[in-house]
C-alpha positions in Angstrom: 47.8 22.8 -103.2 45.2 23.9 -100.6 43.5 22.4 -97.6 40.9 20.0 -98.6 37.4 20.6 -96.7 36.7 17.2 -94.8 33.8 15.7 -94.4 32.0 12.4 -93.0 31.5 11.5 -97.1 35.0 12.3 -97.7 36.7 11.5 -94.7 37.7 7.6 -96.0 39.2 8.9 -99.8 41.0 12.0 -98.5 42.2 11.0 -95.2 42.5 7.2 -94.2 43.2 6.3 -97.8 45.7 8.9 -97.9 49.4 7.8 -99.1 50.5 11.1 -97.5 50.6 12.3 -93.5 47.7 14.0 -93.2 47.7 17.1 -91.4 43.9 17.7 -89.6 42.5 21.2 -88.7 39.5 20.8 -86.6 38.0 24.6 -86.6 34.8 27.3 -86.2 34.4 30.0 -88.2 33.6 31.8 -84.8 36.4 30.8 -82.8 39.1 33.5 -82.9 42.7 31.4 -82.2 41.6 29.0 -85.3 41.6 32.2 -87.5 44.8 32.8 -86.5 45.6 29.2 -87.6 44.0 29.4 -91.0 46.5 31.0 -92.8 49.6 29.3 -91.1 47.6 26.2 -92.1 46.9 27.2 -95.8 50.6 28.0 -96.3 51.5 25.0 -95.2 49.4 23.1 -97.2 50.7 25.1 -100.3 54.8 24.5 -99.5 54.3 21.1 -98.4 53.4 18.7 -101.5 54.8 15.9 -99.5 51.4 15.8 -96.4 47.9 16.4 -97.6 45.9 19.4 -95.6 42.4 18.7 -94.4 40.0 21.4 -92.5 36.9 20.1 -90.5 34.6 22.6 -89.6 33.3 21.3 -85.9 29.9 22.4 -86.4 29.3 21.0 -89.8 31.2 18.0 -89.1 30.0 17.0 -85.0 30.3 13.3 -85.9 34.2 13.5 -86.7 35.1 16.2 -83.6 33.5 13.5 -81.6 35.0 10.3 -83.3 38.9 12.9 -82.4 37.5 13.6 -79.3 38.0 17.4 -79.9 37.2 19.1 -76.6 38.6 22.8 -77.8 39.5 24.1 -80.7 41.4 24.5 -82.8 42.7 20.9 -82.7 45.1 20.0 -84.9 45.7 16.1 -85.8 48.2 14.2 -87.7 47.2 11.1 -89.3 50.0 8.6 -91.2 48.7 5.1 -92.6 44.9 5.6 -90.6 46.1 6.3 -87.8 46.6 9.5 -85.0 50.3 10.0 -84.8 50.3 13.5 -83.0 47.5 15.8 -81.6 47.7 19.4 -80.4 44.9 21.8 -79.3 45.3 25.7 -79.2 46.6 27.8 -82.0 50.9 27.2 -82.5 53.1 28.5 -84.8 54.5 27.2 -88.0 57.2 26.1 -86.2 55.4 24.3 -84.0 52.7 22.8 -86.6 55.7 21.2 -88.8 57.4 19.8 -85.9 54.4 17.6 -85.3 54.7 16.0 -88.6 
């Protein structure tokens, strides 16, 4: 499966809904580390049927970067039952990214 595009109108269904961890990329199209991040994030979403994937695009979506706090990005959040159960800003490796879920 691929990363779902989050938004304020989705945001409830896909995310605090969510029976899965949900693994949050808050990302620019302009900002060069998140590109780095993109695919490392899309792979995971495609070997991991176990978390749901979920990009927000900080300039589309100011109201959610604001309601995470996101100072810098990329931001990456992990959500389980609703709720923030890890946070990490800058790009990481794969390594890194699955060992904050």
């Amino acid at each position: 499966m691929s990363a779902v595009n989050i938004n304020k109108n989705n945001f409830r269904s896909e995310v605090m809904d969510s029976d899965k961890p949900v693994l949050l990329d808050f990302w620019a199209p302009w900002c060069g580390p998140c590109r780095m991040v993109v695919p490392i994030v899309e792979e995971i979403a495609r070997e991991r049927s176990d978390i749901k994937v979920g990009k927000v695009n900080v300039d589309e979506e100011p109201e959610l970067a604001g309601q995470f706090r996101v100072m810098s990005i990329p931001t990456l959040v992990v959500m389980k039952d609703g709720k923030v159960v890890n946070q990490a800003m800058g790009a990481r490796p794969k390594s890194a990214i699955l060992g904050m879920l």
